[in-house]
Backbone and ligand atoms as CSV (ligand in chain L), in Angstrom:
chain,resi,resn,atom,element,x,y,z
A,1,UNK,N,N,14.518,46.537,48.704
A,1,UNK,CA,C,13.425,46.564,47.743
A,1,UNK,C,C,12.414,47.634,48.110
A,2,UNK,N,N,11.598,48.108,47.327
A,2,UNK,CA,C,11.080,49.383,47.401
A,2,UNK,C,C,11.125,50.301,47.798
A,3,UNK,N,N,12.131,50.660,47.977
A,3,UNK,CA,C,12.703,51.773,49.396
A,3,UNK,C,C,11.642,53.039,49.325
A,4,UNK,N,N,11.155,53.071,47.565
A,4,UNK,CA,C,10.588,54.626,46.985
A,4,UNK,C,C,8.909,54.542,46.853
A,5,UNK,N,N,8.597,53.495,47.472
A,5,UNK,CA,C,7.136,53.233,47.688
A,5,UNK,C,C,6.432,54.684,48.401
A,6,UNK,N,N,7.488,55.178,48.919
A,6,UNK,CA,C,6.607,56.571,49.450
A,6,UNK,C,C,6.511,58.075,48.184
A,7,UNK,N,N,6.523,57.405,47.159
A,7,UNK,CA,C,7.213,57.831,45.611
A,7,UNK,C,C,6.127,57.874,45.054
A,8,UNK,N,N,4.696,59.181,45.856
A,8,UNK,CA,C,3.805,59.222,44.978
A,8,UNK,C,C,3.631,59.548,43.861
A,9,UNK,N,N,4.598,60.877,43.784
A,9,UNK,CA,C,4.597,60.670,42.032
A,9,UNK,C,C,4.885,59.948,41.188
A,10,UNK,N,N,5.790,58.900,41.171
A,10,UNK,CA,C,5.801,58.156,40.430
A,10,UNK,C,C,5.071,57.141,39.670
A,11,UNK,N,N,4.727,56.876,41.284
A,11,UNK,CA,C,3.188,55.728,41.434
A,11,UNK,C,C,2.376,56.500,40.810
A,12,UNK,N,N,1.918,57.632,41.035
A,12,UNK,CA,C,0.612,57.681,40.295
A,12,UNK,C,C,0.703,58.087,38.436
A,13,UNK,N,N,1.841,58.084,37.783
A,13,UNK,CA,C,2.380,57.842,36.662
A,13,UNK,C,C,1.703,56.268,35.991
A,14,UNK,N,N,2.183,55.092,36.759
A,14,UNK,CA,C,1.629,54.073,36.137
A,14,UNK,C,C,0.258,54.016,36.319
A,15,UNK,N,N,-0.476,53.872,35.207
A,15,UNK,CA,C,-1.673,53.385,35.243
A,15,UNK,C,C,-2.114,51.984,35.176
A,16,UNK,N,N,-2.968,51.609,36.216
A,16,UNK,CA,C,-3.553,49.973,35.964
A,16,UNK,C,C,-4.529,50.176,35.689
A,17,UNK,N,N,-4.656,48.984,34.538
A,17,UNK,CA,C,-5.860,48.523,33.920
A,17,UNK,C,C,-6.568,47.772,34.132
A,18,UNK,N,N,-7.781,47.299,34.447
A,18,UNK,CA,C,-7.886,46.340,34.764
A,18,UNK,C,C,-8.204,45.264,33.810
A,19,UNK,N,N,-8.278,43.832,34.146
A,19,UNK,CA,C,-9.130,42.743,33.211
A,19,UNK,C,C,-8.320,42.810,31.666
A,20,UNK,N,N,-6.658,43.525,31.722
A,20,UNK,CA,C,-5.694,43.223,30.488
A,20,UNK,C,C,-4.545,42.787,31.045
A,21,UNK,N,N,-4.157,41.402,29.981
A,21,UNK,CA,C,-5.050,41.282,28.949
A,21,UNK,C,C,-5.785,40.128,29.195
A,22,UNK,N,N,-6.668,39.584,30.101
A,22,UNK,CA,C,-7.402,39.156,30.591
A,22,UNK,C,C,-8.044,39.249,31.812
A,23,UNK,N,N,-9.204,38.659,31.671
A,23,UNK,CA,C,-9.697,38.749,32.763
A,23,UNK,C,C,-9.615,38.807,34.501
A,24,UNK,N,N,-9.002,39.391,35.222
A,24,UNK,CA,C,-8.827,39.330,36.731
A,24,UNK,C,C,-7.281,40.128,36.650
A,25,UNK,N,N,-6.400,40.030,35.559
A,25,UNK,CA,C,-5.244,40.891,35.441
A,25,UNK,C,C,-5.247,42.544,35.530
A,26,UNK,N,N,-4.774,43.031,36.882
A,26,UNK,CA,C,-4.016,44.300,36.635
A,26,UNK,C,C,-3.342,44.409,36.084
A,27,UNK,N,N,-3.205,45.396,35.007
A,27,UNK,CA,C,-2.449,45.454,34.280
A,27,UNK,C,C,-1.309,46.611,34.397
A,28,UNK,N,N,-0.449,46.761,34.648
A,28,UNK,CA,C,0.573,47.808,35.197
A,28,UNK,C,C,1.150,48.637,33.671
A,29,UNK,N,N,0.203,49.638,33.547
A,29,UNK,CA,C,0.871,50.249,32.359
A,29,UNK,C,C,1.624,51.496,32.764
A,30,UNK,N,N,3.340,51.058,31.907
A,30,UNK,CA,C,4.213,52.243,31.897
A,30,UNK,C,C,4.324,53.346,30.705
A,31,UNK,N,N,3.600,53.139,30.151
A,31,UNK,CA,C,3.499,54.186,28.578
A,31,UNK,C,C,3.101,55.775,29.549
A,32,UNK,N,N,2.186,55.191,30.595
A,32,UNK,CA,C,1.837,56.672,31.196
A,32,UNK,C,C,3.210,57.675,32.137
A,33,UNK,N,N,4.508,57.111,32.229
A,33,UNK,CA,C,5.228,56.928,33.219
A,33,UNK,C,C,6.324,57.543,32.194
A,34,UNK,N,N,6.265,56.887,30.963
A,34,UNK,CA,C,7.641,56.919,29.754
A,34,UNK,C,C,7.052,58.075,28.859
A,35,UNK,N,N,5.680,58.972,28.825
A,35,UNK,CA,C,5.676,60.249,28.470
A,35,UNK,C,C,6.098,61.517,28.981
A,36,UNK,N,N,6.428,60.963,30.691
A,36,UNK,CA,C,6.182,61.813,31.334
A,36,UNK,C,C,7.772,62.430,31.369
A,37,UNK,N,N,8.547,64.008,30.812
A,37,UNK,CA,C,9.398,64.000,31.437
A,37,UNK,C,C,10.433,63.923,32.785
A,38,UNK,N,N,9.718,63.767,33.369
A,38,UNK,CA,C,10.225,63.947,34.906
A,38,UNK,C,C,10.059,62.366,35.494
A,39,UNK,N,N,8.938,62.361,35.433
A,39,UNK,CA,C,8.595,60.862,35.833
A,39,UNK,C,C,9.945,59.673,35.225
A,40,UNK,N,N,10.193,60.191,33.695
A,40,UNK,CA,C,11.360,59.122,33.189
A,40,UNK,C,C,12.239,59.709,33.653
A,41,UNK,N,N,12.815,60.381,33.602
A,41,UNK,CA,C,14.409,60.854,34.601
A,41,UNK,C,C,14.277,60.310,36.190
A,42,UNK,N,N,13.313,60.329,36.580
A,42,UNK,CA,C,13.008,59.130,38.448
A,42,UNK,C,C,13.164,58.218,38.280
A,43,UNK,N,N,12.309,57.517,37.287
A,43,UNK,CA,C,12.511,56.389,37.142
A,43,UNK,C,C,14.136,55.693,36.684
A,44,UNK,N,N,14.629,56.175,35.995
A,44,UNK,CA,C,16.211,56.171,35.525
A,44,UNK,C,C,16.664,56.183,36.764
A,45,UNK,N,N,16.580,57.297,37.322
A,45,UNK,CA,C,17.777,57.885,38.228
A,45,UNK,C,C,17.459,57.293,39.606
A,46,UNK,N,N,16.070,56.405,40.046
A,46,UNK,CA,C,15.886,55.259,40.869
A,46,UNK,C,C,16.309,54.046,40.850
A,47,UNK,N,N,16.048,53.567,39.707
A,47,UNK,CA,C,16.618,52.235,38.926
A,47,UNK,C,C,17.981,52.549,39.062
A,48,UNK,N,N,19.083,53.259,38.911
A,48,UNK,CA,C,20.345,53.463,39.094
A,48,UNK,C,C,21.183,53.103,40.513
A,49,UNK,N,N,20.134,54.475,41.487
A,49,UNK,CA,C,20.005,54.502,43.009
A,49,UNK,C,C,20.212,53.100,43.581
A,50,UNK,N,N,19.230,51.801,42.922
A,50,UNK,CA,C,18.988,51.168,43.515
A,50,UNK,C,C,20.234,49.766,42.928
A,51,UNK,N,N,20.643,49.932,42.086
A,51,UNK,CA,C,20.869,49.109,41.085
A,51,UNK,C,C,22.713,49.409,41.148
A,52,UNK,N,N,22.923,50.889,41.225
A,52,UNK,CA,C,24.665,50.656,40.780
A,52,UNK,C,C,25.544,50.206,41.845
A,53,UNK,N,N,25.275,49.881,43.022
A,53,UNK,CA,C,26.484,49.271,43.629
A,53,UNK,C,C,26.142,47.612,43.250
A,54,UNK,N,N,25.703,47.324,42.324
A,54,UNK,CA,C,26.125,45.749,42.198
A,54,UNK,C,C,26.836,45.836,40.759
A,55,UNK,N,N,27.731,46.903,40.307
A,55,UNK,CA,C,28.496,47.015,39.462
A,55,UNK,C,C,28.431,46.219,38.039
A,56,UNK,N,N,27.277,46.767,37.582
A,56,UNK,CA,C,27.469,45.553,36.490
A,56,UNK,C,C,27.940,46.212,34.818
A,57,UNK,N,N,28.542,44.687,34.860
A,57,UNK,CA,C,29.179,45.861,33.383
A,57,UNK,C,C,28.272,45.778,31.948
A,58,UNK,N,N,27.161,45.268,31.880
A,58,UNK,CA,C,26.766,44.897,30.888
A,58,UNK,C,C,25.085,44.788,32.466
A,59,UNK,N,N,24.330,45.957,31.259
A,59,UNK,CA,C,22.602,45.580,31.215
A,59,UNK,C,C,22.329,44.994,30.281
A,60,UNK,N,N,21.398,43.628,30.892
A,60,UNK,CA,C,20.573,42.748,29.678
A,60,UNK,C,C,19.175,42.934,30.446
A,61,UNK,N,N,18.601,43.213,29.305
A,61,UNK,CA,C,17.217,43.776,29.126
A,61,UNK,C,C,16.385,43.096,28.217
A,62,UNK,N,N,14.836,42.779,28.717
A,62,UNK,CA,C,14.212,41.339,28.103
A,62,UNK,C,C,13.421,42.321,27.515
A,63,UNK,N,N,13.031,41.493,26.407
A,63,UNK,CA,C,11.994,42.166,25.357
A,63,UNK,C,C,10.982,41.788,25.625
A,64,UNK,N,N,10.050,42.509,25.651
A,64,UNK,CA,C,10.020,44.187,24.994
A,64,UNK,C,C,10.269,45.246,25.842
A,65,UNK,N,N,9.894,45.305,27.017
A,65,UNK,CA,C,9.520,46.325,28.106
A,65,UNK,C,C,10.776,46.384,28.910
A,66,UNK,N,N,11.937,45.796,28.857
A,66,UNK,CA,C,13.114,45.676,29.524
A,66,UNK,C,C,13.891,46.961,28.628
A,67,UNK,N,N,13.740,46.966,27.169
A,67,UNK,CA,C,14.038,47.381,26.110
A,67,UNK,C,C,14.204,49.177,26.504
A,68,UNK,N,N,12.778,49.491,27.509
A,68,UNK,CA,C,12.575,50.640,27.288
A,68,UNK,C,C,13.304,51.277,28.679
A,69,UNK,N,N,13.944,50.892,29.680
A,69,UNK,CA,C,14.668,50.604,30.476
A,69,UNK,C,C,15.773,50.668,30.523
A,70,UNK,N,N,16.337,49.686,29.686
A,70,UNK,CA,C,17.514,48.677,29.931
A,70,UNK,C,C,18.758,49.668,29.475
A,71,UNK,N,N,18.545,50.610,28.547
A,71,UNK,CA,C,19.570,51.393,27.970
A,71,UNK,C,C,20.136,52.622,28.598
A,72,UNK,N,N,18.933,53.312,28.984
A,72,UNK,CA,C,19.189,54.616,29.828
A,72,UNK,C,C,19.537,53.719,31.290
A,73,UNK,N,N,19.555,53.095,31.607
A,73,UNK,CA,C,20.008,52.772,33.236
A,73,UNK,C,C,21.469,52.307,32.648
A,74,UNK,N,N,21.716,51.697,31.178
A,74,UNK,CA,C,23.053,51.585,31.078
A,74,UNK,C,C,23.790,52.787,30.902
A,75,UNK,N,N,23.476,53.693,30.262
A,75,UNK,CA,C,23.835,54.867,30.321
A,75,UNK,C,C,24.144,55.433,31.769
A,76,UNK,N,N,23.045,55.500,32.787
A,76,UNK,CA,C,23.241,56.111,34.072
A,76,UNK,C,C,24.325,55.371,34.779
A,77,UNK,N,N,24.741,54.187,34.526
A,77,UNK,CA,C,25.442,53.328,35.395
A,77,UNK,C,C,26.758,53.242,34.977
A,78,UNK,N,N,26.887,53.120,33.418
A,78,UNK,CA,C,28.378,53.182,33.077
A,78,UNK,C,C,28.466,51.803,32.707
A,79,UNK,N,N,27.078,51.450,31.629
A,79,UNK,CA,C,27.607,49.681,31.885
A,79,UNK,C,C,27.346,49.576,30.103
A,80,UNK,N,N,27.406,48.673,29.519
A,80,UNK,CA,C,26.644,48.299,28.286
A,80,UNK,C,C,25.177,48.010,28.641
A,81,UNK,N,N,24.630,47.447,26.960
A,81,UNK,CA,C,23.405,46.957,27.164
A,81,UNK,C,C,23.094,45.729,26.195
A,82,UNK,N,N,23.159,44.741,26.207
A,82,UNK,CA,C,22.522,43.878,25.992
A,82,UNK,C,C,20.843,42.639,25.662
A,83,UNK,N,N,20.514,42.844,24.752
A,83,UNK,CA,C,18.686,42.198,24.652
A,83,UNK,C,C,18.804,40.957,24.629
A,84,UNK,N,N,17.761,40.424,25.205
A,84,UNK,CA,C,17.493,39.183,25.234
A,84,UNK,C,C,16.095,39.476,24.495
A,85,UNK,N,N,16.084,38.564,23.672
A,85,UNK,CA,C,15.110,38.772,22.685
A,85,UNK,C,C,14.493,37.323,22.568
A,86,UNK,N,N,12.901,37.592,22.004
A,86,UNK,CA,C,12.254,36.537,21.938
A,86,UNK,C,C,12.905,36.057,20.254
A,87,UNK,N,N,12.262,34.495,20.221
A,87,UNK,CA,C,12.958,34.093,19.268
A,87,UNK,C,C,13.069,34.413,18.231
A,88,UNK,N,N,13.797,34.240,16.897
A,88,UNK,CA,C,14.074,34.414,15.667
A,88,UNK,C,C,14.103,35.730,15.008
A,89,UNK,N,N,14.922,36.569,16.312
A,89,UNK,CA,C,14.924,38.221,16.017
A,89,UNK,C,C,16.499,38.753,16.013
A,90,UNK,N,N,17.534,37.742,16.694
A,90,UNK,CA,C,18.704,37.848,16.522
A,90,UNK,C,C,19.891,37.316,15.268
A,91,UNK,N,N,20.426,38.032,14.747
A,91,UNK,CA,C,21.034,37.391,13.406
A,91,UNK,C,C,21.997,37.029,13.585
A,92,UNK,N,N,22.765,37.056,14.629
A,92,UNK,CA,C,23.715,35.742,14.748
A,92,UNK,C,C,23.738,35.020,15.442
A,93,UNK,N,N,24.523,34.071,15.765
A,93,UNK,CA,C,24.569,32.152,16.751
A,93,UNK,C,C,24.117,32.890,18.101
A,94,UNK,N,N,23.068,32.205,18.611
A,94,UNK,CA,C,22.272,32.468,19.776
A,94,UNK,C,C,22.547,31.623,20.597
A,95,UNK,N,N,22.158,31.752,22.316
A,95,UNK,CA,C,21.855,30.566,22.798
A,95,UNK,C,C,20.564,31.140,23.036
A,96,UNK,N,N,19.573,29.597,23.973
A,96,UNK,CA,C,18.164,29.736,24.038
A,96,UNK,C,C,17.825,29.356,25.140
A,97,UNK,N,N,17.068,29.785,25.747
A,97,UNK,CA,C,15.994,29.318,27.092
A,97,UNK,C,C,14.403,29.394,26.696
A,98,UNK,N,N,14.030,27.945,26.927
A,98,UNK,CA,C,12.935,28.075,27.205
A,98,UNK,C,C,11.950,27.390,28.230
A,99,UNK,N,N,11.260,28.344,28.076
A,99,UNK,CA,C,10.317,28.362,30.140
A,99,UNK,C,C,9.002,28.535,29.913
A,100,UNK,N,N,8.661,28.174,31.095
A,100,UNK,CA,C,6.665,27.814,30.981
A,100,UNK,C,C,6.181,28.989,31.474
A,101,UNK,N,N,5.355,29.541,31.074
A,101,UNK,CA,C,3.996,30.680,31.029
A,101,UNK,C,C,3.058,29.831,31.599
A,102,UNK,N,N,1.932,30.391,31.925
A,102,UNK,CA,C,0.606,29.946,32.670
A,102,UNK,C,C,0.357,29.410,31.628
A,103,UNK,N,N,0.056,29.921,30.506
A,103,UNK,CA,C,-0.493,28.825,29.317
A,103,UNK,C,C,0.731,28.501,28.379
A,104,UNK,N,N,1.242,27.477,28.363
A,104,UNK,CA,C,2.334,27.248,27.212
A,104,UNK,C,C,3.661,27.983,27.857
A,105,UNK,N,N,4.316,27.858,26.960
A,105,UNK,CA,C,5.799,27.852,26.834
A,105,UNK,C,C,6.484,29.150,25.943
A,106,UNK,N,N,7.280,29.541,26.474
A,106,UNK,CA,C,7.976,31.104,25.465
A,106,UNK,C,C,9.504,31.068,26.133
A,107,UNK,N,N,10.238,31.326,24.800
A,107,UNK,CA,C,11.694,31.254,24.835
A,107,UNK,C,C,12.475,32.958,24.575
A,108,UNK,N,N,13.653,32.978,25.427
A,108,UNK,CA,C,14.318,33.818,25.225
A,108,UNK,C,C,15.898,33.234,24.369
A,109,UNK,N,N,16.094,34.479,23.753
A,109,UNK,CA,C,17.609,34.215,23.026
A,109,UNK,C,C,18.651,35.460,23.095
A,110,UNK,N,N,20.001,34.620,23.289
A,110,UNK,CA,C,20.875,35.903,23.301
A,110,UNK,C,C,21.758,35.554,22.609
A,111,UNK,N,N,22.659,36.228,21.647
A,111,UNK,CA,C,23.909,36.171,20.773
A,111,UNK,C,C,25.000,35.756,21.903
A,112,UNK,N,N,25.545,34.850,20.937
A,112,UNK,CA,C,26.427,34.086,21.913
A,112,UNK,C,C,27.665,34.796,22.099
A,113,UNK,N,N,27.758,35.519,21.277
A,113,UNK,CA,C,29.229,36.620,21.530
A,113,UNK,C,C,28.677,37.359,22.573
A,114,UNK,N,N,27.681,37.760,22.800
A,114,UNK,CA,C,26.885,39.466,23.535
A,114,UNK,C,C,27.805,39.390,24.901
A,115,UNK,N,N,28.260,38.466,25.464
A,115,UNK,CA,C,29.002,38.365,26.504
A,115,UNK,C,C,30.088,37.835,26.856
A,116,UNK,N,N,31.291,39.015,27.413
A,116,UNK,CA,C,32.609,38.276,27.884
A,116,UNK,C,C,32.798,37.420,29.086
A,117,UNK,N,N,33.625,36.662,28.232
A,117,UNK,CA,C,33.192,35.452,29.916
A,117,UNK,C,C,33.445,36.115,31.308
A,118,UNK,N,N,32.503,35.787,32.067
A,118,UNK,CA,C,32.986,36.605,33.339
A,118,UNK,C,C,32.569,37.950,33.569
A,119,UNK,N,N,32.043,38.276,32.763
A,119,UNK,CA,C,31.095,39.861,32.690
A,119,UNK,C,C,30.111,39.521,33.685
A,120,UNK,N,N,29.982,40.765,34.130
A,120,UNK,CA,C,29.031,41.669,35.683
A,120,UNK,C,C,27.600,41.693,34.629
A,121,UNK,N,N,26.502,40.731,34.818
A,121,UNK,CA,C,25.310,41.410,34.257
A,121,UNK,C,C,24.084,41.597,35.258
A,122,UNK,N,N,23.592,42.629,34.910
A,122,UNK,CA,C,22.285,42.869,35.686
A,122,UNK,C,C,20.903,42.796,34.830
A,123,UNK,N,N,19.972,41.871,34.730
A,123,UNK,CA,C,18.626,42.016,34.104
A,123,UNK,C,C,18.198,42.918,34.631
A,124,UNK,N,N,17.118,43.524,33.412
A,124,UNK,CA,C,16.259,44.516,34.011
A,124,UNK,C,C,14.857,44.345,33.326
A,125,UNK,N,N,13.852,44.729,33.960
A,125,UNK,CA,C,12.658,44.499,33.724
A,125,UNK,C,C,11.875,45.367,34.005
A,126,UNK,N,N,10.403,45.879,33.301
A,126,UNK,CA,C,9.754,46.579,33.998
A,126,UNK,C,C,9.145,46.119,34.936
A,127,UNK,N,N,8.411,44.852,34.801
A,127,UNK,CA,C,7.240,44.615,35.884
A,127,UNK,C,C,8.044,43.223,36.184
A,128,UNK,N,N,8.231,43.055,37.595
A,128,UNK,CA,C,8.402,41.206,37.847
A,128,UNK,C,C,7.200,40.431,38.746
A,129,UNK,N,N,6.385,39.738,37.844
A,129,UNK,CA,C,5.307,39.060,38.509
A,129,UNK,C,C,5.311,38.166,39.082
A,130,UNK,N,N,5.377,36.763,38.386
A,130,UNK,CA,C,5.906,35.326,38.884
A,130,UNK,C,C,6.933,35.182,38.784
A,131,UNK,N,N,7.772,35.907,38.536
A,131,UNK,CA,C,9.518,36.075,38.544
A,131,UNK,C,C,9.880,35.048,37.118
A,132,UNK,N,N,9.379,33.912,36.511
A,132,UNK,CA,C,9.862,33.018,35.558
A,132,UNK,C,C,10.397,33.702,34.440
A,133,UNK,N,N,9.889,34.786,34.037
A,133,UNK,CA,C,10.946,35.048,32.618
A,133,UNK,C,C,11.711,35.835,33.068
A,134,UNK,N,N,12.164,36.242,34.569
A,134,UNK,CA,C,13.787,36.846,35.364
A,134,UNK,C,C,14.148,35.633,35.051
A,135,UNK,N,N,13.774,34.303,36.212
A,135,UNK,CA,C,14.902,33.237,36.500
A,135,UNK,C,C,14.850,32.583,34.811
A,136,UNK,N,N,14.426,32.729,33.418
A,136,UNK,CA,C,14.744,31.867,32.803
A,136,UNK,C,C,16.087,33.341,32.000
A,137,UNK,N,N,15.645,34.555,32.030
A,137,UNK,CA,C,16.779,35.349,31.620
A,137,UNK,C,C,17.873,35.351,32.367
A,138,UNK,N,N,18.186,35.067,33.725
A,138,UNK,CA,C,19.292,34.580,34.860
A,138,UNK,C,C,19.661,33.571,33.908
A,139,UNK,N,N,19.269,32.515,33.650
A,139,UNK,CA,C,19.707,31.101,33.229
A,139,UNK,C,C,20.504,31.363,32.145
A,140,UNK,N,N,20.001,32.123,31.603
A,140,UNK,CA,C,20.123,32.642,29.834
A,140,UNK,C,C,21.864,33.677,29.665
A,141,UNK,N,N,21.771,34.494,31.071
A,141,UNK,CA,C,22.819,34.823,31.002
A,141,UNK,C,C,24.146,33.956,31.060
A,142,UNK,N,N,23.737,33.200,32.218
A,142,UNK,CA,C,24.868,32.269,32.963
A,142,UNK,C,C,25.209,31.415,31.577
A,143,UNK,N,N,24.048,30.707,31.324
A,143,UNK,CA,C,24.418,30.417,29.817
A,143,UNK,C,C,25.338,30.605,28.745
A,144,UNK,N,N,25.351,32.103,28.718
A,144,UNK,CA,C,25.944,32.815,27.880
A,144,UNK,C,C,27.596,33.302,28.475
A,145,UNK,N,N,27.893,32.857,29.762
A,145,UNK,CA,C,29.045,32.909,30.411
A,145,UNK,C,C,29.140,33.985,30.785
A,146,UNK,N,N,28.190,34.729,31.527
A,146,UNK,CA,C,28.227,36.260,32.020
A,146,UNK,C,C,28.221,35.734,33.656
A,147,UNK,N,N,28.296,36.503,34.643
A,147,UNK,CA,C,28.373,36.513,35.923
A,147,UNK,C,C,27.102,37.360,36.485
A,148,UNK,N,N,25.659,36.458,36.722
A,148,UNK,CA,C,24.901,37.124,37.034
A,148,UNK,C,C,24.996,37.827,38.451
A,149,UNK,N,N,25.219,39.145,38.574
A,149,UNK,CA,C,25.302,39.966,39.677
A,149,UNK,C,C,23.819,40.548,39.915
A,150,UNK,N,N,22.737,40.102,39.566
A,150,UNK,CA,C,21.261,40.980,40.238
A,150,UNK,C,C,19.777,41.068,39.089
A,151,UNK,N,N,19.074,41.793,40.034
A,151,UNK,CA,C,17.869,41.833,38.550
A,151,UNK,C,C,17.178,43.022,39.342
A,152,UNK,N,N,17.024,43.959,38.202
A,152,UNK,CA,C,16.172,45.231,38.925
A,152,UNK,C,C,15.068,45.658,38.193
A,153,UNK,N,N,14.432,45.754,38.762
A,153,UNK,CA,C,12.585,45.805,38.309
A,153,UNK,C,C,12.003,47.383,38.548
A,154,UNK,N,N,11.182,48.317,37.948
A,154,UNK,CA,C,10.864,49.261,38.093
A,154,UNK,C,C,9.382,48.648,38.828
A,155,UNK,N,N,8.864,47.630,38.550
A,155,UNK,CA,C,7.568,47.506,39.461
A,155,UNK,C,C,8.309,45.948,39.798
A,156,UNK,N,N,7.279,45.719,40.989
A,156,UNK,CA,C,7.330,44.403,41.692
A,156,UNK,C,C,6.223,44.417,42.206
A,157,UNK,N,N,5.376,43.453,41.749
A,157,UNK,CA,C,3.841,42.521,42.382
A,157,UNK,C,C,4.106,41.854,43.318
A,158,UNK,N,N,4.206,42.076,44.421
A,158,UNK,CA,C,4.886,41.497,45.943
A,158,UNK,C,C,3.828,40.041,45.946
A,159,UNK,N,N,2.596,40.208,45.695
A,159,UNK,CA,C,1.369,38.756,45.833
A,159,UNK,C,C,2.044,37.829,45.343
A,160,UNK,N,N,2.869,38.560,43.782
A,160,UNK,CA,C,2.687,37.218,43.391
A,160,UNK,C,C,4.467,36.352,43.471
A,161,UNK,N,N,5.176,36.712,44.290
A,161,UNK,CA,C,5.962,36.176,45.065
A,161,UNK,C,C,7.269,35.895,43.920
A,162,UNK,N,N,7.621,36.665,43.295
A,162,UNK,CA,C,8.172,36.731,41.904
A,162,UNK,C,C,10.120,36.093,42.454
A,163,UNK,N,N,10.390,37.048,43.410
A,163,UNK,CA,C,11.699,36.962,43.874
A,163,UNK,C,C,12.105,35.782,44.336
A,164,UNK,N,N,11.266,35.209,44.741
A,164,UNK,CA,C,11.306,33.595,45.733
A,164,UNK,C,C,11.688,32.485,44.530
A,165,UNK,N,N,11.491,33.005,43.244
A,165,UNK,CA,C,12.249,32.511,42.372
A,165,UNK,C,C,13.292,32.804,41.577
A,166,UNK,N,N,14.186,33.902,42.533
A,166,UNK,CA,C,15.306,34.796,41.627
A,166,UNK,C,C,16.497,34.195,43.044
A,167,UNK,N,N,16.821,32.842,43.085
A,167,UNK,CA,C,17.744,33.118,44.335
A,167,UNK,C,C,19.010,33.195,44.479
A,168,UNK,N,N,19.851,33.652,45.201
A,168,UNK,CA,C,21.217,34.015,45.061
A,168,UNK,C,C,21.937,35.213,45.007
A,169,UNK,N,N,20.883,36.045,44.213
A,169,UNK,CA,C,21.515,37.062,44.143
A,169,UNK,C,C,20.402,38.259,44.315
A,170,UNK,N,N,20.802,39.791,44.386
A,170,UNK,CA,C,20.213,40.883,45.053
A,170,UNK,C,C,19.091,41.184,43.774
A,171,UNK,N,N,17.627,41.271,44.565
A,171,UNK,CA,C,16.711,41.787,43.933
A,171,UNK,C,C,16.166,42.992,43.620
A,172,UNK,N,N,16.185,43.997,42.728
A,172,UNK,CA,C,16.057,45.736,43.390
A,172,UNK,C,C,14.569,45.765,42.839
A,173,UNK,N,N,13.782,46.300,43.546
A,173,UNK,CA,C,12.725,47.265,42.744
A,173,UNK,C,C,12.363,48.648,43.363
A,174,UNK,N,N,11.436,49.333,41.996
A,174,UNK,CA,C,11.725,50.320,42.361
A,174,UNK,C,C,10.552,51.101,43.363
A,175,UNK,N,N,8.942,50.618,43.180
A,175,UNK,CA,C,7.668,50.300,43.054
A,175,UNK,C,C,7.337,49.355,43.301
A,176,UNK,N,N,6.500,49.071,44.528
A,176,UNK,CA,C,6.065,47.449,44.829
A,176,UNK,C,C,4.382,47.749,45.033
A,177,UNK,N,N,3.502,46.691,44.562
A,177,UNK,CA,C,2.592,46.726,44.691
A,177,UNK,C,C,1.693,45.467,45.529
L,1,AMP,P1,P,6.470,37.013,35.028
L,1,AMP,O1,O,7.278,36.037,34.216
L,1,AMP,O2,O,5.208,36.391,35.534
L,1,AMP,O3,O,7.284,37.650,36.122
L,1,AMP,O4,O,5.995,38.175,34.081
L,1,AMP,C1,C,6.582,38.303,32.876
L,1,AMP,C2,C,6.345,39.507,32.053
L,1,AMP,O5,O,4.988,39.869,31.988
L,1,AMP,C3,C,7.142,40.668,32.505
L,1,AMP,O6,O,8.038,40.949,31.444
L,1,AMP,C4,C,6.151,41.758,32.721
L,1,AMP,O7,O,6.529,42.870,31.932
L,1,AMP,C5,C,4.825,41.226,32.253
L,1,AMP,N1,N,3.756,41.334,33.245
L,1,AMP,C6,C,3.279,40.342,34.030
L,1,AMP,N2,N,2.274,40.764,34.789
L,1,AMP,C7,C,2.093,42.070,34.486
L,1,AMP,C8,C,1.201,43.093,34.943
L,1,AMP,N3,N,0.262,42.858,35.877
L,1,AMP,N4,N,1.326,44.322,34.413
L,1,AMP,C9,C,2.262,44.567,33.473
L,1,AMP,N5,N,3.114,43.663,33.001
L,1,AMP,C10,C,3.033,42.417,33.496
């Protein structure tokens, strides 16, 4: 995990905000990171670095911010890509997970075809905080009869102990804060 923490350029690409979208939240924005040409080819070609020996044949990528991710690392890797999408955005037979947020409850869904049984998947995410919407997209895969092989994160909030709820399998990030 973070191997590229000495990756000032990159780091200084994301901008934090503070107090969004509430109060006491850093906010880890990648919009500054995904204009940048160079900065997005690192980021790709880190996320890859870190990510392709757990061979996965299929990236699933959580909406929204997984989205912007999830495709070009499938591309770099040689894998598909797959969304897990929040609810009532997929048009055919889904399955569903749903998991607790600090305030309330939010569900993910994936097309129940999106995966061959026994398929290599890797989540991907931009930021992993409290790790809960990894381990409820883990769930979501297994669910879906995929073979969760990993979860790779372009940032990781080390405080807030995110991985300690991803267990079993290899955690990558790329950026730890
Ligand atoms: P969590 O379930 O707590 O790991 O966080 C879930 C989602 O919230 C992830 O998809 C992140 O993209 C987003 N997120 C949480 N905290 C932050 C933060 N400080 N900056 C940017 N995104 C965040």
């Amino acid at each position: 995990m973070g191997l590229l923490n000495q990756d000032a350029d990159l780091r200084a690409l994301v901008r934090a905000i503070p107090d969004f979208p509430q109060p006491g939240i850093v906010f880890r924005d990648i919009t500054t990171l995904l204009r940048d040409r160079s900065g997005l080819q690192q980021a790709i070609q880190h996320l890859h670095d870190q990510c392709h020996d757990l061979r996965p044949d299929l990236v699933a990528g959580i909406e929204a911010r997984g989205f912007l991710f999830g495709p070009a690392l499938a591309v770099a890797i040689g894998a598909g890509f797959v969304p897990l999408r929040k609810p009532g955005k997929l048009p055919a037979a889904t399955h569903a997970i749903d998991y607790d947020l600090e305030y309330g409850t939010d569900r993910l869904e994936i097309h129940r075809d999106a995966i061959h049984p026994g398929a290599r998947v890797l989540v991907i995410d931009d930021v992993i905080a409290t790790g809960g919407t990894a381990a409820a997209a883990g769930q979501l895969v297994a669910q879906a009869g995929g073979t969760l092989v990993g979860y790779g994160f372009l940032i990781e909030l080390l405080a807030l102990r995110g991985r300690d709820r991803l267990p079993d399998v290899p955690v990558r990030s790329v950026l730890v804060y």
